[in-house]
N, C-alpha and C positions, 0 to 999 in steps of 0.2 A: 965521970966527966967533971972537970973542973971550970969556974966561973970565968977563968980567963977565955976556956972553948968556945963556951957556952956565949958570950959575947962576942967573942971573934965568929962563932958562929951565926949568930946576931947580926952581926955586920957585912958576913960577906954575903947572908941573905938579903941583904935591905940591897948593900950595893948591887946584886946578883938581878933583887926587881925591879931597881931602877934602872938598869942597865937595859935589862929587856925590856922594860914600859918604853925606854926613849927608841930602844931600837925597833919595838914593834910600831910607836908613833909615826919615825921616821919611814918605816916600810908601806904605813896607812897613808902617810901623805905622800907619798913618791906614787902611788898605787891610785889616789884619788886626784893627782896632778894626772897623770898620764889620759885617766878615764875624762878628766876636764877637755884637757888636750886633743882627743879624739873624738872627744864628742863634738867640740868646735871646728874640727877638721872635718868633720862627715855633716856638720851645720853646712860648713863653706862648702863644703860641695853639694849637698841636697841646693842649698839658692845658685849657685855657679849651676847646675843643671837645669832648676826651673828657669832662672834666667835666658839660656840657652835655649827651652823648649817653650818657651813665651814669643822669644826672639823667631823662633822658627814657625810655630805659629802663623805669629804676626806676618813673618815673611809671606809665609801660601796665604792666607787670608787675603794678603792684597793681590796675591799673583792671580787667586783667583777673583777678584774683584776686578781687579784689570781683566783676565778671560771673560766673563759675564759683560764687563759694559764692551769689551770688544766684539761679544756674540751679538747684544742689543744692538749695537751699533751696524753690524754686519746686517742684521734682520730691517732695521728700519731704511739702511739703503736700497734692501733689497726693495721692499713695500714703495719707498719712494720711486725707483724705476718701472714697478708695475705699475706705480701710477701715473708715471710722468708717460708709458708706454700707451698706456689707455688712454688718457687725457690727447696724447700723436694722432690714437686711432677714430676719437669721435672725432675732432677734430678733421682727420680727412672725410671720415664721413661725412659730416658735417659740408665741408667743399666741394666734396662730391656730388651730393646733392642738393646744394648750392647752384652746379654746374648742371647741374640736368635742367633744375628749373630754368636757368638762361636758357637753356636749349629749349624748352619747349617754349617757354615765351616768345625766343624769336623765331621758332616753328610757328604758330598763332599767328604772331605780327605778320610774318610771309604769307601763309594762307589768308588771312582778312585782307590784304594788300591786292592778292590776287582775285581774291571772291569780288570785294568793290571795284576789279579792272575790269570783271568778269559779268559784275552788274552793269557795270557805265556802257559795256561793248552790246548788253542785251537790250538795254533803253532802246541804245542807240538804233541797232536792230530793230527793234520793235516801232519804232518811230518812221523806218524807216519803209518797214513790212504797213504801217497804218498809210502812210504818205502811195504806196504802191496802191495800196488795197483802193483807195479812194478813187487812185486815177483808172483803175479797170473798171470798179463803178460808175465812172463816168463812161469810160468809152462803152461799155454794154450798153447803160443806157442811152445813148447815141444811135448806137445798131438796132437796141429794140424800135427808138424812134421810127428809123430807117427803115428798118425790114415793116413796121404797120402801114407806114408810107405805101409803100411801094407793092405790098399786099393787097391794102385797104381793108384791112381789118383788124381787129384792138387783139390785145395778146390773150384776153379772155375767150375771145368768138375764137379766134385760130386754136386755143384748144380744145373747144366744146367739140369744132368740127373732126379734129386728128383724132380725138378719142372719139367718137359716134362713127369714122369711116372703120379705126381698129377693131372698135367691140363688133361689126358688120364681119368684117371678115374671118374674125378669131371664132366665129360662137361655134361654128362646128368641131373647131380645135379643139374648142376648153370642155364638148361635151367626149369627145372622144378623149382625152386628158381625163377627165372626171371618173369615165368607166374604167380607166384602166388604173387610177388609184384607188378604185373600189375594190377591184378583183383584187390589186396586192396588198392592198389593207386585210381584206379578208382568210386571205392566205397567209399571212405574217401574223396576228392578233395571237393564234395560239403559240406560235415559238415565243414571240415578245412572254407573255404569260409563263410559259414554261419556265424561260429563263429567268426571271424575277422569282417566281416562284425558288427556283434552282439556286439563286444565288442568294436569297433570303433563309432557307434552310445552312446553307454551308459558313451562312454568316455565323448563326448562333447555333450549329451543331457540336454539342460539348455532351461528355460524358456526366451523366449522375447518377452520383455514389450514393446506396443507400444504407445508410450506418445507423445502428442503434444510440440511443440516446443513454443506456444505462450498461455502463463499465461493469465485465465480471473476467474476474483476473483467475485462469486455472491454477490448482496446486498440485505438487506431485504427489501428496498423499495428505489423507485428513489429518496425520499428527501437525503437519506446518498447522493447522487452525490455531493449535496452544499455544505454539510458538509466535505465532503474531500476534493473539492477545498477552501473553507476556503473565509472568506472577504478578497478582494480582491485579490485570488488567493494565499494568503501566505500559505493554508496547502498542496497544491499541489506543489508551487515549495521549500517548504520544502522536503517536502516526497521525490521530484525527484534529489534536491542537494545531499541528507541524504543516497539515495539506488543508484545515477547512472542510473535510468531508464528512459522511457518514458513511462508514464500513459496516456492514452485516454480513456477521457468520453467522448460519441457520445452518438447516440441516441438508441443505445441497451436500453434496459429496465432491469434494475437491475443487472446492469452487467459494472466491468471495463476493461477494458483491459490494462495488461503490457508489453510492447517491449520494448527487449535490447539484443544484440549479445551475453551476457556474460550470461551463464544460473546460476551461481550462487549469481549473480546480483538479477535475475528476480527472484529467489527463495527466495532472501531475506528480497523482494519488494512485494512476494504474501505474506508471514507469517507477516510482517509488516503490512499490510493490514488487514488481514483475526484480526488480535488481535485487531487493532484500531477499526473495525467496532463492536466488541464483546466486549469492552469496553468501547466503546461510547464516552472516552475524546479524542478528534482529535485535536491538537494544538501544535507547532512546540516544546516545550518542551519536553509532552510525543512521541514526535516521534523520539528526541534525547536519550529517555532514553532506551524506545525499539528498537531500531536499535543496542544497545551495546550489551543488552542479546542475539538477533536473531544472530548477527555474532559468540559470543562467541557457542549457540549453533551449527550453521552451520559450524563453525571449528572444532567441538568435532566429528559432525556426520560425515562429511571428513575423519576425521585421524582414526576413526573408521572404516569407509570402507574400507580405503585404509590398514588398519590393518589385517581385515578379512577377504581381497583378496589377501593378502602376504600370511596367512596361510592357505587358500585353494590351491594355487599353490606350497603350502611347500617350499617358497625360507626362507631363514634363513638371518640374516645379513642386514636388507636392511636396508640406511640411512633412521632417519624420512622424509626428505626435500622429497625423493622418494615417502615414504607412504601418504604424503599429497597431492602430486601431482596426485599419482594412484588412489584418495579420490576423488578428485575433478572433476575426469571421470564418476563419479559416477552422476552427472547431465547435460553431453553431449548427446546426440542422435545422429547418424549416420542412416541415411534411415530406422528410426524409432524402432532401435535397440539402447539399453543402451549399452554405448562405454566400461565402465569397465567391463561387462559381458560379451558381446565379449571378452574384453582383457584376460578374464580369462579363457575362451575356450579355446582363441591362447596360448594360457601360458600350456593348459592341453594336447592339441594337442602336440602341441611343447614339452614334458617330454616324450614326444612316444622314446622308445632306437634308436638308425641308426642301430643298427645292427639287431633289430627287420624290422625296415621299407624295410630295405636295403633284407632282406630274403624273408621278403613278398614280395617284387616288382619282386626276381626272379622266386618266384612260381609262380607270374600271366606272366611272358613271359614265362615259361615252359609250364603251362597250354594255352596261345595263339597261340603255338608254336605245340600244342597236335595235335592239327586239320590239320596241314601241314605236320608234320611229323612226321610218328611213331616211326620213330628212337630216337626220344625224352625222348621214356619211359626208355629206359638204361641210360639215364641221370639222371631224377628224379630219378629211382632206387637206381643208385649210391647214389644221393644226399641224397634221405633218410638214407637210408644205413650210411652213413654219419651222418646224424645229429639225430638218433637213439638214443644216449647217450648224447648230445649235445642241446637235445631239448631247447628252453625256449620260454617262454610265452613273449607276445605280451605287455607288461608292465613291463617285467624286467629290470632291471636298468643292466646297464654294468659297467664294475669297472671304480671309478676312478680314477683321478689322482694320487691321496694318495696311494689307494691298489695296483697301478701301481707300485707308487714308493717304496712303502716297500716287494712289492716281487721282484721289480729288485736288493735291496739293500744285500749285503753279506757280512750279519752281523758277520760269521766267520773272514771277513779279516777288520774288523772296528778298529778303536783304540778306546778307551773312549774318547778323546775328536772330533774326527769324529761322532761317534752314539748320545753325547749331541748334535752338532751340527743338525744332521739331526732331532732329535727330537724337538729342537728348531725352525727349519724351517717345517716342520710339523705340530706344534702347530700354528705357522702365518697364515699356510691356512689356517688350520680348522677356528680360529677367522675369519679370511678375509670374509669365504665364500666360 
C-alpha cells in the first residue's frame, strides 16, 4: 500500500467518524427530544387528571356536606316538632286541668251556698221548733194548774195515790208474772249455756298440725351422701354457706339430717336439697342458682300466708312489713302447734264483742249464785226483763268509734265548714283502719 492510500485512507476514516459521531449525536438528541417531549406530555396529563380528580373530589365533598347539613337539618325539625308537639300536649294538659279545678271550685262554691241556705233554713227551724216548744210548756203548765184545781190535789199527792191504788191491784199479777219467769228461766239456762257453749267451740275450732321441728330429707341411696358432700367437701359447705344450716351426714341410712334455729332457714335447706337430689347436678354453681328461685318462692308463700290470715281475721289496712312477718309464723311451732294458726284463733277469740263477754260472765255468776240464793231469781227476772228487747248475739259487733261519733254529732247546729271538717276526719279513720 502506498502513502497516497494510506492517507486517503486516513481520511476517509476521520471523515467516516465524523460522520457517524454527528449522525449518532443527532439520533441521541432526536431520541432525548422525543423522551423530553413525552415525558412533559404524560407530566400534562398525570396534573390534567389530578386536576380533574381534586375537582371531583371537591365536587362530592360538598354534595355530601350539603347531604349531611340537609340530614341535620331534616333531624332538628324533626326534634323541634316533637317538641313543639309536646310543649301542645302539657299545654292542654295543663288546661285541662285548669278546667277541672274551675269545676270543682264552682262545685264547693254551690255546695257552701246551699249548706249556709241549708243552715239559715235550720236556725230558722230551730227557732221556730224553741218559740212552739215554749208555748206547749206554757199551755201544760196551765192544764196541770187546772187539773190540781179542780182535783184538789198537787201533782206529787196525785201520784203517790195512782201508784199505791196500781201496786194494790198488780201484786197478784207481778207474783203470778214472777213464777212463771222462774219456771222459763229455768228451763231455758241450759239451752242458753249449751249454745254459747256451741258457738264458742265452732268459733275457734281449727285443726292442729303437729310437725316436727328437725328437717330429715330421704335419699334414694347412700351413694347421694358423697355426692352431696362433694370432693373435698366443697358441696356441703357450699350448700351450708348458701342456706345458713347445719347438715349432718352420719350413719342413718338414706337419710340427711338439717339443724338450724331459724325454721325458715331449714325450710329453704330441705327444698334445696329435695331438687338437687331430683336433679342429680350437685355442684356449687347449680346450688347458687337454686337457692335464688327457693327464696324468691318461699317469700311469695310468706306474704301469701300472711295475706290469708289478715282476711280470715277481717283486719283491713295492715302494712305489708306486718303481712310478712304474720307469713313467716307460718313455719314456727310452739309445743307442736303452728304459731300462725294459733295466732288466728287468738285474733278470732279476741273479735268476741266485751259487751257480749261481759253479759255472759254475769249470767254464769247469777247462775253460780242460783244454788245460794233464791232471791237471785228476781234478779235474773229483772235482768231478763231487761234485755227482752236488747237481746244480741254472742258475735255482734258493738258500734264503733265512727257510729259513735256520727250519732254524738248534731248535725243541726254544724256550720258547712265544721261538717267538711268532720267528714274529712272521718274519712282518715276509715283509711287508717
Amino acid at each position: 500500500m502506498t502513502a497516497i492510500e494510506v492517507i486517503v485512507a486516513l481520511i476517509v476514516g476521520v471523515v467516516g467518524a465524523a460522520a457517524g459521531y454527528f449522525v449518532g449525536y443527532n439520533n441521541r438528541k432526536k431520541t432525548a427530544e422525543a423522551q423530553i417531549g413525552s415525558a412533559e406530555a404524560e407530566a400534562t396529563r398525570l396534573v390534567n387528571e389530578a386536576i380533574k380528580t381534586a375537582e371531583q373530589k371537591r365536587k362530592e365533598a360538598v354534595l355530601e356536606a350539603k347531604d349531611e347539613a340537609f340530614k341535620l337539618k331534616a333531624e332538628v325539625d324533626a326534634q323541634k316538632a316533637e317538641a313543639d308537639k309536646e310543649i301542645k300536649q302539657r299545654r292542654a294538659e295543663i288546661s285541662r286541668q285548669e278546667n277541672r279545678i274551675d269545676q270543682k271550685e264552682t262545685a264547693l262554691d254551690r255546695k257552701t251556698e246551699v249548706l249556709e241556705k241549708k243552715e239559715e233554713e235550720l236556725k230558722k227551724r230551730a227557732a221556730e221548733a224553741e218559740e212552739r216548744l215554749a208555748e206547749i210548756e206554757a199551755l201544760r203548765a196551765k192544764e196541770m194548774e187546772r187539773l190540781e184545781t179542780l182535783a184538789g190535789l198537787s201533782q206529787e199527792d196525785a201520784r203517790e195515790v195512782l201508784l199505791h191504788k196500781v201496786d194494790e191491784e198488780l201484786t197478784h199479777e207481778k207474783a203470778v208474772r214472777v213464777a212463771a219467769y222462774e219456771t222459763d228461766l229455768k228451763e231455758n239456762c241450759d239451752n242458753i249455756a249449751r249454745n254459747l257453749i256451741g258457738q264458742a267451740v265452732s268459733r275457734c275450732a281449727a285443726d292442729h298440725c303437729s310437725e316436727t321441728t328437725v328437717s330429715v330429707v330421704p335419699l334414694p341411696s347412700d351413694e347421694m351422701k358423697g355426692r352431696i358432700i362433694g370432693r373435698e367437701g366443697r358441696n356441703i359447705r357450699a350448700l351450708e354457706a348458701a342456706t345458713g344450716v347445719n347438715i349432718l351426714i352420719d350413719d342413718t341410712p338414706e337419710a340427711v339430717v338439717i339443724s338450724c334455729f331459724d325454721p325458715i332457714r331449714k325450710e329453704i335447706a330441705r327444698r334445696l336439697l329435695e331438687k338437687l337430689i331430683s336433679d342429680g347436678r350437685i355442684h356449687p354453681t347449680r346450688i347458687e342458682e337454686l337457692i335464688k328461685k327457693i327464696r324468691k318462692e318461699i317469700d311469695e308463700e310468706v306474704f301469701d300466708a300472711g295475706e290469708k290470715a289478715v282476711l280470715d281475721c277481717g283486719v283491713q289496712g295492715v302494712p305489708k312489713q306486718i303481712i310478712t312477718l304474720l307469713g313467716r309464723l307460718q313455719f314456727r311451732f310452739s309445743f307442736s302447734q303452728n304459731v300462725l294458726k294459733h295466732s288466728i284463733e287468738v285474733a278470732s277469740l279476741a273479735g268476741v264483742n266485751k259487751q257480749v263477754i261481759d253479759h255472759a260472765k254475769s249470767i254464769m255468776r247469777s247462775l253460780e249464785e242460783d244454788s245460794k240464793n233464791r232471791d237471785t231469781n228476781e234478779m235474773l227476772l229483772s235482768s231478763a226483763k231487761k234485755n227482752v228487747t236488747a237481746q244480741v248475739s254472742l258475735f255482734d259487733a258493738g258500734e264503733s268509734k265512727i257510729e259513735q261519733q256520727i250519732r254524738d254529732t248534731d248535725v243541726d247546729n254544724l256550720t258547712p265548714l265544721q261538717a267538711l271538717t268532720i267528714l274529712s276526719d272521718l274519712k282518715k279513720q276509715l283509711e287508717n283502719g
